[in-house]
N, CA and C atoms as an extended XYZ file, in Angstrom:
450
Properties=species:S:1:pos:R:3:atomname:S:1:resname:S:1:resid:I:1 pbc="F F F"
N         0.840       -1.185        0.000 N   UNK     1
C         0.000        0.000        0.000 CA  UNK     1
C         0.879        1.239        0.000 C   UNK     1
N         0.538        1.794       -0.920 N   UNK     2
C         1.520        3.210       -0.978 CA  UNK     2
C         0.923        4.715        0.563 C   UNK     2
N         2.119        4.614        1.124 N   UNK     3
C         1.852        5.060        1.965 CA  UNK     3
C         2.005        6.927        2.607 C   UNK     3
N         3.178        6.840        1.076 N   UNK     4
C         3.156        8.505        1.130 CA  UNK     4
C         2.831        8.829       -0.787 C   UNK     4
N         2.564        9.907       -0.526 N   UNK     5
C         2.448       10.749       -2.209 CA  UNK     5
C         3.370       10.336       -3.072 C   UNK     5
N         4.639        9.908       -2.498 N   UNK     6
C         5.787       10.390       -3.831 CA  UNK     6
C         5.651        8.431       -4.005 C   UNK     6
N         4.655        7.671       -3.431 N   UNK     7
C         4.924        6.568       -3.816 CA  UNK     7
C         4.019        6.260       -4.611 C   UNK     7
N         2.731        7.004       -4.252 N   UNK     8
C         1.761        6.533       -5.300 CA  UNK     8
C         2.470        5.881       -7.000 C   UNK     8
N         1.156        5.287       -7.433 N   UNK     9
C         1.400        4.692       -8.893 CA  UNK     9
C         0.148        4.559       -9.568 C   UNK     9
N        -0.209        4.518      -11.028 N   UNK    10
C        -1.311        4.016      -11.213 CA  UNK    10
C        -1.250        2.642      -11.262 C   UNK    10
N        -3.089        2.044      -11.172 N   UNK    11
C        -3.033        0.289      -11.117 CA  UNK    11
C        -2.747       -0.186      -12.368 C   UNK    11
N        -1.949       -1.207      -12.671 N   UNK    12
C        -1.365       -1.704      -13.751 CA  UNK    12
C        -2.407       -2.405      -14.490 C   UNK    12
N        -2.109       -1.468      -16.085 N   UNK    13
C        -2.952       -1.922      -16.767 CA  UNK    13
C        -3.846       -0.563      -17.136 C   UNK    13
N        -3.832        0.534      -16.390 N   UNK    14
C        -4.667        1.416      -16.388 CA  UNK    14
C        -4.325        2.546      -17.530 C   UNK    14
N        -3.074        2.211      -17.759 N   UNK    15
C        -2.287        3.704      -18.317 CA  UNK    15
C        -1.987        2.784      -19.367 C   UNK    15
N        -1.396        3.699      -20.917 N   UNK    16
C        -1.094        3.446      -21.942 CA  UNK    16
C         0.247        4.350      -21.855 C   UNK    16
N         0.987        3.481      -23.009 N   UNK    17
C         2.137        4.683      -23.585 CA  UNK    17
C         1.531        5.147      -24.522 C   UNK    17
N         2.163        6.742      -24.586 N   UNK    18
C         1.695        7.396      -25.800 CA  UNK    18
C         2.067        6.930      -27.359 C   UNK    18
N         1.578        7.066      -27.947 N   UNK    19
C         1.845        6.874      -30.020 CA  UNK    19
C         2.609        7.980      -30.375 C   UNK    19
N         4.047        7.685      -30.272 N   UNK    20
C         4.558        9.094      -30.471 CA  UNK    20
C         4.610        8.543      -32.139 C   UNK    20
N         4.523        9.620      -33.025 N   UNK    21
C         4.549        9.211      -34.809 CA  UNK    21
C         5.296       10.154      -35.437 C   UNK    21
N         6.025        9.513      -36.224 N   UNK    22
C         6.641       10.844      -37.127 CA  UNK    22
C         8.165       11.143      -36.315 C   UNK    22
N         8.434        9.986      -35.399 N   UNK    23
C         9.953        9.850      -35.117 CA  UNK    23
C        10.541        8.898      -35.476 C   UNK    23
N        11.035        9.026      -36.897 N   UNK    24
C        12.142        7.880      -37.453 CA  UNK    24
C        11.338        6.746      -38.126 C   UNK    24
N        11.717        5.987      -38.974 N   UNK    25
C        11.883        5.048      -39.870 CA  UNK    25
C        12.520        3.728      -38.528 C   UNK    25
N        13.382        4.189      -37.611 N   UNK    26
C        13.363        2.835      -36.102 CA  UNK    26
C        12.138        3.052      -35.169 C   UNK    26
N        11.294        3.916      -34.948 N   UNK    27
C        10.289        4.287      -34.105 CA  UNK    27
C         9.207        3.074      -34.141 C   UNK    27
N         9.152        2.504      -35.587 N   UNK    28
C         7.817        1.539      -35.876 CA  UNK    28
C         7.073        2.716      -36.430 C   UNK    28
N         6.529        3.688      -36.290 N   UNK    29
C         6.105        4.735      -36.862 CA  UNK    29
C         6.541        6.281      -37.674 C   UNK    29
N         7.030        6.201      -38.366 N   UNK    30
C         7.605        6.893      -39.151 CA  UNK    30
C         7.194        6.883      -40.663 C   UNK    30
N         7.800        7.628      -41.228 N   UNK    31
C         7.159        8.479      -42.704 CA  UNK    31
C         5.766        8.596      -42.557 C   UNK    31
N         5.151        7.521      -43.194 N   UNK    32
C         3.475        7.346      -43.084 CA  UNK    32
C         2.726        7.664      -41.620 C   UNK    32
N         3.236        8.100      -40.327 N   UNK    33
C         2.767        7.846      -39.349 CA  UNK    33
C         1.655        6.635      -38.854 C   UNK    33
N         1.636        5.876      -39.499 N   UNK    34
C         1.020        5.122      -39.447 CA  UNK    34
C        -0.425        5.142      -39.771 C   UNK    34
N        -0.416        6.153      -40.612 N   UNK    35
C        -2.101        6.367      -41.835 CA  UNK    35
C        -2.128        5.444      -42.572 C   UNK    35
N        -1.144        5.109      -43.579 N   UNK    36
C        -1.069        4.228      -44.498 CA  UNK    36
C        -0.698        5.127      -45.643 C   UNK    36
N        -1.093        4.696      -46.931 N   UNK    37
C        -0.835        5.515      -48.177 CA  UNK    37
C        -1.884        6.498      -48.551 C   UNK    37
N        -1.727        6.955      -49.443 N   UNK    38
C        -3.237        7.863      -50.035 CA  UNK    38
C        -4.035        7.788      -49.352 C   UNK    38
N        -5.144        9.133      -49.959 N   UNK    39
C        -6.568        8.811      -49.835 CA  UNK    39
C        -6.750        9.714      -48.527 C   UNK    39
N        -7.844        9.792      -48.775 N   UNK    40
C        -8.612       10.983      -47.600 CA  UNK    40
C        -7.929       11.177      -46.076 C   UNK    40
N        -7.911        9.824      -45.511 N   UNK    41
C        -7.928        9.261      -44.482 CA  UNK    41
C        -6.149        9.523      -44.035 C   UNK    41
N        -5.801        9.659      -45.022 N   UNK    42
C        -3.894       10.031      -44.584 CA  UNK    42
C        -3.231       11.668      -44.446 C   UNK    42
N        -4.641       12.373      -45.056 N   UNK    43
C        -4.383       13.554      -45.057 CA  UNK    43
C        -4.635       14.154      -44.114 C   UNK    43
N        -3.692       15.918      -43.779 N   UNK    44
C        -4.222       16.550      -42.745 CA  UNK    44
C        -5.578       16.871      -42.555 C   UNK    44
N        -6.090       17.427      -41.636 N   UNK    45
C        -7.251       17.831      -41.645 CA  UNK    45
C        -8.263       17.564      -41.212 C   UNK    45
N        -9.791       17.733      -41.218 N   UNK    46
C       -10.946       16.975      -40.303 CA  UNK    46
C       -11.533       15.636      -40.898 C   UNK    46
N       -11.122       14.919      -42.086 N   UNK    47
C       -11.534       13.788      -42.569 CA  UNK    47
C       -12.995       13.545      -42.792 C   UNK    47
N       -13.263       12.682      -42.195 N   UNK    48
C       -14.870       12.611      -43.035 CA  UNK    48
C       -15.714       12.840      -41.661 C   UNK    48
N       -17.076       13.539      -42.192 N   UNK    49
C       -18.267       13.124      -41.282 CA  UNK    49
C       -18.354       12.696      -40.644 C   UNK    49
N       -19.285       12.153      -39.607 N   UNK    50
C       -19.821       11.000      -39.051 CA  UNK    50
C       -20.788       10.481      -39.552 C   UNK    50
N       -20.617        9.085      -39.886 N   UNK    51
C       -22.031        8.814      -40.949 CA  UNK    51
C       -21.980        8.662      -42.419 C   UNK    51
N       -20.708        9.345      -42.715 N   UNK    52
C       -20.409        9.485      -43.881 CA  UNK    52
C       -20.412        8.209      -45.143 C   UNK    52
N       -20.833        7.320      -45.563 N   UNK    53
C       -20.622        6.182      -46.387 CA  UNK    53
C       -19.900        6.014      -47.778 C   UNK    53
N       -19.053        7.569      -48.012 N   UNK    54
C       -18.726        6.956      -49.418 CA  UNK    54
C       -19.418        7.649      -50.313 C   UNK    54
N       -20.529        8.432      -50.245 N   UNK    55
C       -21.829        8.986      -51.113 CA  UNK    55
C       -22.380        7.935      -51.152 C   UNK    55
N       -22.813        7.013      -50.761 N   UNK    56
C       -23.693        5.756      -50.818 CA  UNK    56
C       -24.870        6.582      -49.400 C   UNK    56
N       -26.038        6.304      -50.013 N   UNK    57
C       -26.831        7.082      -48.872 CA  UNK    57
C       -26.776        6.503      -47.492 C   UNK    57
N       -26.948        7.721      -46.445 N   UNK    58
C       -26.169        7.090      -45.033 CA  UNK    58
C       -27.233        6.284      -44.612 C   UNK    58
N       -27.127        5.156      -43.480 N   UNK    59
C       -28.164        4.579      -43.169 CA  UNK    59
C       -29.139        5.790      -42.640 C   UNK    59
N       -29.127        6.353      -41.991 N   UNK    60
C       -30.421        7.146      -40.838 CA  UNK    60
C       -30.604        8.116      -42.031 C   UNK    60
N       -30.691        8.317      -42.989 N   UNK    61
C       -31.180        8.845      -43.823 CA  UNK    61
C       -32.275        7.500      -44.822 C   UNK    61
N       -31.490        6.259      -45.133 N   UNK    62
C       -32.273        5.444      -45.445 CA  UNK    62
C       -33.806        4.832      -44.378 C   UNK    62
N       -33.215        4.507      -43.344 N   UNK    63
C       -34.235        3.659      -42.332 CA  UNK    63
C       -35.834        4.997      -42.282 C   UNK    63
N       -36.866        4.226      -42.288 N   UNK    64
C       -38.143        5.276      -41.993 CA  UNK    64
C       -38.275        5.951      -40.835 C   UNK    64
N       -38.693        7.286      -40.875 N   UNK    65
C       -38.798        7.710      -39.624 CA  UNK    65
C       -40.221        7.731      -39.322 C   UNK    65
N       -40.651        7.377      -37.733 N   UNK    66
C       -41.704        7.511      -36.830 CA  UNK    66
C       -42.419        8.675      -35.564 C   UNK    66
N       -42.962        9.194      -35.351 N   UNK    67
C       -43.034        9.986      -34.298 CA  UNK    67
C       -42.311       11.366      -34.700 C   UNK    67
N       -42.457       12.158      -33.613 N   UNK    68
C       -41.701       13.345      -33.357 CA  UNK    68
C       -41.564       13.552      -32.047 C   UNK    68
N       -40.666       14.505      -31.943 N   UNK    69
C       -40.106       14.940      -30.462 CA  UNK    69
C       -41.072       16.543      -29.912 C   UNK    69
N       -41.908       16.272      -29.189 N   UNK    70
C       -42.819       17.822      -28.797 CA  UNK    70
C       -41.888       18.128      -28.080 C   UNK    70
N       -41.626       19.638      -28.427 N   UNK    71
C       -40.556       20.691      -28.003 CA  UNK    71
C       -40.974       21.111      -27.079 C   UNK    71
N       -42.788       21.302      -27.009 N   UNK    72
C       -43.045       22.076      -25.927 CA  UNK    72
C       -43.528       21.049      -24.344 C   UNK    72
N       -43.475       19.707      -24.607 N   UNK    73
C       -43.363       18.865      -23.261 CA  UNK    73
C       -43.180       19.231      -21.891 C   UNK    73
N       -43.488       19.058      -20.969 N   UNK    74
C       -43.447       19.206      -19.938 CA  UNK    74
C       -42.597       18.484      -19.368 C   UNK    74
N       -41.538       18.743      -18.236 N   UNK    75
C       -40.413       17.774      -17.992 CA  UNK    75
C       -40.989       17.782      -16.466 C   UNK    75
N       -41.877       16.813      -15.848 N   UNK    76
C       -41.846       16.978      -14.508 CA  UNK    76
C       -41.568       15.631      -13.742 C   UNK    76
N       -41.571       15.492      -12.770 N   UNK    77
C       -40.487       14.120      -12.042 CA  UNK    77
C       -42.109       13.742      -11.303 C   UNK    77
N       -42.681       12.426      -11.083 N   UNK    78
C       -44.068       11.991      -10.668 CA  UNK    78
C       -43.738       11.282       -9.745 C   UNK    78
N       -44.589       11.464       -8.469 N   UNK    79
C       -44.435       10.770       -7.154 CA  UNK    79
C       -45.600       10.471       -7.046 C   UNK    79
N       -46.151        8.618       -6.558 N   UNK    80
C       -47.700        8.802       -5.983 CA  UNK    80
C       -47.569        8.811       -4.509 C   UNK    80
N       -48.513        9.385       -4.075 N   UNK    81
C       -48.850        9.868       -2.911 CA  UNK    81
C       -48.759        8.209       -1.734 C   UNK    81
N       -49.109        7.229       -2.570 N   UNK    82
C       -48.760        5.767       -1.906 CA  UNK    82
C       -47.343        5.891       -1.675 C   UNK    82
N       -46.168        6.168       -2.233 N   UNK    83
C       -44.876        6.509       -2.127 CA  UNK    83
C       -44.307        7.186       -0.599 C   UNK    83
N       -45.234        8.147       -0.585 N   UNK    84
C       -44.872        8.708        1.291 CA  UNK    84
C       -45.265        8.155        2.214 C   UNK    84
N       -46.167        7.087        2.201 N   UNK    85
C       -47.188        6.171        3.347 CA  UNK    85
C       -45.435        5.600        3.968 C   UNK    85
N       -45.477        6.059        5.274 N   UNK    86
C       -44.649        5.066        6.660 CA  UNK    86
C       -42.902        5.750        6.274 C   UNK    86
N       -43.007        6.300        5.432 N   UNK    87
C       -41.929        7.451        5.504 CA  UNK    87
C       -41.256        8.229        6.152 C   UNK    87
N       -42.627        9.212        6.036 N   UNK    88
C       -42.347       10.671        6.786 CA  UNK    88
C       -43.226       10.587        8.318 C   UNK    88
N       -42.751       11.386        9.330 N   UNK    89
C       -43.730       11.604       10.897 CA  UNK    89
C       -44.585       12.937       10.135 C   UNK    89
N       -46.135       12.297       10.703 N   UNK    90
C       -47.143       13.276       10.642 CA  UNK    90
C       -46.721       14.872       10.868 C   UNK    90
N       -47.672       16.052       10.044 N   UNK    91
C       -47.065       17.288       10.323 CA  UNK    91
C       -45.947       17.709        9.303 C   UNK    91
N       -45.250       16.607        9.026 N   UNK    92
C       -43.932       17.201        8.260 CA  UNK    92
C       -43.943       18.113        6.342 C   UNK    92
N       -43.299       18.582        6.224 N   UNK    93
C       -43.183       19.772        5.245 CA  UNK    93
C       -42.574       18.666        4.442 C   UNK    93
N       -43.260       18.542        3.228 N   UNK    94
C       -42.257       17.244        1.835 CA  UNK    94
C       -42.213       18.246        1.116 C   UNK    94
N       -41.139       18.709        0.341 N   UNK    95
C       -40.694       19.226       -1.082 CA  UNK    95
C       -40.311       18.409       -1.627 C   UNK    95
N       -39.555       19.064       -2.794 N   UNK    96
C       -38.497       17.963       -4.064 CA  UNK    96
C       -37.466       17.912       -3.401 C   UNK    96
N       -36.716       19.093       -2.127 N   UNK    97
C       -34.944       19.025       -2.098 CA  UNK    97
C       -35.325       17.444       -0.916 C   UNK    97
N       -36.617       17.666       -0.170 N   UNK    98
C       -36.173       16.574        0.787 CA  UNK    98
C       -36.393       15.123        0.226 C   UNK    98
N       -37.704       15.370       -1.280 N   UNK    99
C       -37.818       13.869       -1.472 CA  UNK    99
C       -35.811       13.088       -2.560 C   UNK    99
N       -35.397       14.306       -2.668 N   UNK   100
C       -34.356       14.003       -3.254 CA  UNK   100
C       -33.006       13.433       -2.392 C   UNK   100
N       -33.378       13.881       -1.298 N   UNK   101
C       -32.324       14.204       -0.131 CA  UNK   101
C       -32.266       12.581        0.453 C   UNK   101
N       -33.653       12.059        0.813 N   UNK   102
C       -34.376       10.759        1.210 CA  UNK   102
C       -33.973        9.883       -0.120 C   UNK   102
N       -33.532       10.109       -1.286 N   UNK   103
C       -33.539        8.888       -1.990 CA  UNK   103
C       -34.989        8.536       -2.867 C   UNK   103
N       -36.077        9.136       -2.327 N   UNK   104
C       -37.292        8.580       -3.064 CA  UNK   104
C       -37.214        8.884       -3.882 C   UNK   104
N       -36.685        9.665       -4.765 N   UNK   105
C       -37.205       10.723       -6.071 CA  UNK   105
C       -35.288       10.419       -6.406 C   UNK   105
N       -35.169       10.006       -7.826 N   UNK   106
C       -33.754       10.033       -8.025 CA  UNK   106
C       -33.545       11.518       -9.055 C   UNK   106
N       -34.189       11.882       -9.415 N   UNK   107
C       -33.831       13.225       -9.907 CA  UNK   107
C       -35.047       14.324       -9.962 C   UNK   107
N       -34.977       15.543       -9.900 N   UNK   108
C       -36.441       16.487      -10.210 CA  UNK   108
C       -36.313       16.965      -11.545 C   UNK   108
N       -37.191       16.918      -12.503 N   UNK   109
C       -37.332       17.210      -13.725 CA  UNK   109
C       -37.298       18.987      -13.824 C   UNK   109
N       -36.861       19.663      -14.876 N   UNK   110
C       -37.098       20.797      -14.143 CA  UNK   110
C       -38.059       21.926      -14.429 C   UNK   110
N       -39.446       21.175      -14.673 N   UNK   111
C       -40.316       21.833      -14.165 CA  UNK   111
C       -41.037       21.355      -12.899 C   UNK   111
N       -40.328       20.574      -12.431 N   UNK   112
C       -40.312       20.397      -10.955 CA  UNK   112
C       -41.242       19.283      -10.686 C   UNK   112
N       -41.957       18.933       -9.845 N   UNK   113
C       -42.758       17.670       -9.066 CA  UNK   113
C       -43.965       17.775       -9.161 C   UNK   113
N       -44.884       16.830       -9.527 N   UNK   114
C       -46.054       16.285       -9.956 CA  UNK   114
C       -46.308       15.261       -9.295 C   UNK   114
N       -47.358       15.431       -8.254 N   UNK   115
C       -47.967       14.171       -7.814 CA  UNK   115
C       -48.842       13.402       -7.936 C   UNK   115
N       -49.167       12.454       -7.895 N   UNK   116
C       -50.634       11.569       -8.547 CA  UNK   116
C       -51.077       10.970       -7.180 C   UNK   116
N       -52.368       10.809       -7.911 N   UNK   117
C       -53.187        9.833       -7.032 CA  UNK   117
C       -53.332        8.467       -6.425 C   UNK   117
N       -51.674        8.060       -6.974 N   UNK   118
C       -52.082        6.519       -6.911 CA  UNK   118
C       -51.416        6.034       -5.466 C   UNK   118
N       -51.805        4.599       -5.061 N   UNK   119
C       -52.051        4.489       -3.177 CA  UNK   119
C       -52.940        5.321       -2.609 C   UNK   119
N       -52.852        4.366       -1.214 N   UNK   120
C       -53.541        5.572       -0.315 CA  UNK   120
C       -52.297        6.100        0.844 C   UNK   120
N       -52.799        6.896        1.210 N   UNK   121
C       -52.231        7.581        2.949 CA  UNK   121
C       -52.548        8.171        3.904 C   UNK   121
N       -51.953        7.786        5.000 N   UNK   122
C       -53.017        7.780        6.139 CA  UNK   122
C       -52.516        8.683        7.253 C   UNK   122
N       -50.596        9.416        6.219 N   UNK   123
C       -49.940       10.397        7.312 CA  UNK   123
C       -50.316       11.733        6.493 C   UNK   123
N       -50.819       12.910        8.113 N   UNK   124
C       -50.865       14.133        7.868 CA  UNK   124
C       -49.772       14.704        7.425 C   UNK   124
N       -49.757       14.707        5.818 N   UNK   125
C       -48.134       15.254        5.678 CA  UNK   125
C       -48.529       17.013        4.910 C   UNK   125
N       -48.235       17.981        4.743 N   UNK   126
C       -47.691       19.007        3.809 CA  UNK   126
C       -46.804       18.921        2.725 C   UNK   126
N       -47.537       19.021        1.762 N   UNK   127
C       -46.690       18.405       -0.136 CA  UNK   127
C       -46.438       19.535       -0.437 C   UNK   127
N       -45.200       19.759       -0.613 N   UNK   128
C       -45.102       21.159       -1.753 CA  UNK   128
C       -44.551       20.701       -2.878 C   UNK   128
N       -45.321       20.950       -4.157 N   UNK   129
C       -44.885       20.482       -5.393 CA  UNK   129
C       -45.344       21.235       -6.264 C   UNK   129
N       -45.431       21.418       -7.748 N   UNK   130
C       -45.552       22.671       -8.862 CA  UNK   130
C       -47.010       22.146       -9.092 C   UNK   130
N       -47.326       20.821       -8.980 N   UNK   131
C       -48.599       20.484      -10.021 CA  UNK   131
C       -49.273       19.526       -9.085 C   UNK   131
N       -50.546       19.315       -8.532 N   UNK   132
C       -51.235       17.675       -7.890 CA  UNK   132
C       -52.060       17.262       -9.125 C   UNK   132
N       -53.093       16.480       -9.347 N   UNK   133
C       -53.637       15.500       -9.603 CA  UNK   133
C       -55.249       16.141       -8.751 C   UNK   133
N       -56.208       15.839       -9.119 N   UNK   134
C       -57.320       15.976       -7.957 CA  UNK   134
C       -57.505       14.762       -7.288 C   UNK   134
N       -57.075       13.487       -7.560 N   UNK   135
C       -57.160       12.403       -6.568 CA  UNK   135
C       -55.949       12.705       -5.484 C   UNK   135
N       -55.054       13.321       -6.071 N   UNK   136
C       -53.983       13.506       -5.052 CA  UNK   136
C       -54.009       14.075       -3.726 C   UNK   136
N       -54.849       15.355       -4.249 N   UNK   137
C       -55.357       16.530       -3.488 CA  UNK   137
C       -56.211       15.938       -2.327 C   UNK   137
N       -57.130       15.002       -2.647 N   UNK   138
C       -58.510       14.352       -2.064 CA  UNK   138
C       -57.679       13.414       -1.245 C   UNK   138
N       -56.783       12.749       -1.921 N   UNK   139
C       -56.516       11.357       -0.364 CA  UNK   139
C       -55.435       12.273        0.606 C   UNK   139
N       -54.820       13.595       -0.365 N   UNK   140
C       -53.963       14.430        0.976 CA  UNK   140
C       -54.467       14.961        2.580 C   UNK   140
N       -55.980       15.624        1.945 N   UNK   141
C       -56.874       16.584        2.631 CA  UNK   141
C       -57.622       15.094        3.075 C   UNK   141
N       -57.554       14.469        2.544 N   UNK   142
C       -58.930       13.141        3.602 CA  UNK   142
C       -57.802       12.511        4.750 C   UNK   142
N       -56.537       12.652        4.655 N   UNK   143
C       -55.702       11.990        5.830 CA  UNK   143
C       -55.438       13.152        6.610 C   UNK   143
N       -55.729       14.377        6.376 N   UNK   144
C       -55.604       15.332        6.952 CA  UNK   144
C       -54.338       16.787        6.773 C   UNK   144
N       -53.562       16.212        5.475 N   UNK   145
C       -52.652       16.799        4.871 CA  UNK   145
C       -53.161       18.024        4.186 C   UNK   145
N       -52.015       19.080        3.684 N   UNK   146
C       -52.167       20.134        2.318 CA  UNK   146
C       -51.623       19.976        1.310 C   UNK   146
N       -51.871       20.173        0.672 N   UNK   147
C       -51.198       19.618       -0.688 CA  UNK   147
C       -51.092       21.871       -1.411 C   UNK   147
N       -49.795       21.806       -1.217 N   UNK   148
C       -48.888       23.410       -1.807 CA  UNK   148
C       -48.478       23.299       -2.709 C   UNK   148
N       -49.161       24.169       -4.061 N   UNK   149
C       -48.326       24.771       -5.519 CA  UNK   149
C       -47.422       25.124       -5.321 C   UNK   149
N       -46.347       25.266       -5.903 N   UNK   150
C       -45.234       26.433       -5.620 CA  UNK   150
C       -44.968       26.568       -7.185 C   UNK   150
C-alpha cells in the first residue's frame, strides 16, 4: 500500500504509452505515421463526417422515420402519494430538495414535481410540489394533509 504521495502509482494496466509518430523510420512509426498511403484518411485535416458512407446514402437517412419529439413537453419528475405512506412523521413539510435528499425521487425534472393519485395515505403530511392531480389533493386533505403549488 503506498503510503506517502511520492509513492503513489497508477493500477497496472490502467495507463497506456503514448503513439509518439513521425519519429524515425526505427520508431515503428515513421514516414506514413502510421495512416497508411493515399486517400482521404492520410491527409491533414478533419476527414470525413460522421455517418459518412462513401456517397452511398447514409443509413439514418435510409431507415423510416416515426413519431416526433414535442418541443413544448413538460419535464416533470411523478411521485404517488402511496410513495410517502410510513416514511415521513405526521405534520412534516415534503418538497423535491427533501424527497431528493431521502432517496425517493432520483432526480427532479425541471419543471419540478407532480404528484398523482395513486395508493392511499393515512400520514398528515404538507406536499409542496408545482402540479397535484385531484385524486392527489382528495386522499392528501382526507388523511388530513395540504397539498402546496409552488
Amino acid at each position: 500500500m503506498a503510503e506517502e504521495l511520492s509513492h503513489l502509482k497508477p493500477v497496472p494496466g490502467s495507463t497506456k504509452k503514448v503513439k509518439r509518430v513521425g519519429r524515425g523510420h526505427g520508431s515503428g512509426r515513421g514516414r506514413t505515421c502510421g495512416r497508411g498511403q493515399k486517400g482521404q484518411l492520410s491527409r491533414s485535416g478533419p476527414g470525413v463526417a460522421a455517418g459518412f458512407e462513401g456517397g452511398q446514402m447514409p443509413l439514418a437517412r435510409r431507415l423510416p422515420k416515426r413519431g416526433f419529439t414535442n418541443i413544448f413537453a413538460k419535464d416533470f419528475t411523478t411521485l404517488n402519494v402511496g410513495e410517502l405512506e410510513g416514511r415521513f412523521d405526521a405534520g412534516e413539510v415534503v418538497d423535491a430538495a427533501r424527497l431528493l435528499a431521502e432517496g425517493i425521487v432520483a432526480r427532479v425534472g425541471k419543471d419540478g414535481l407532480k404528484v398523482l393519485g395513486g395508493g392511499d395515505i393515512s400520514v398528515a403530511l404538507t406536499i409542496r410540489a408545482a402540479c397535484f392531480t385531484q385524486s392527489a389533493i382528495q386522499k392528501l386533505e382526507a388523511a388530513g394533509g395540504k397539498a402546496e403549488a409552488i
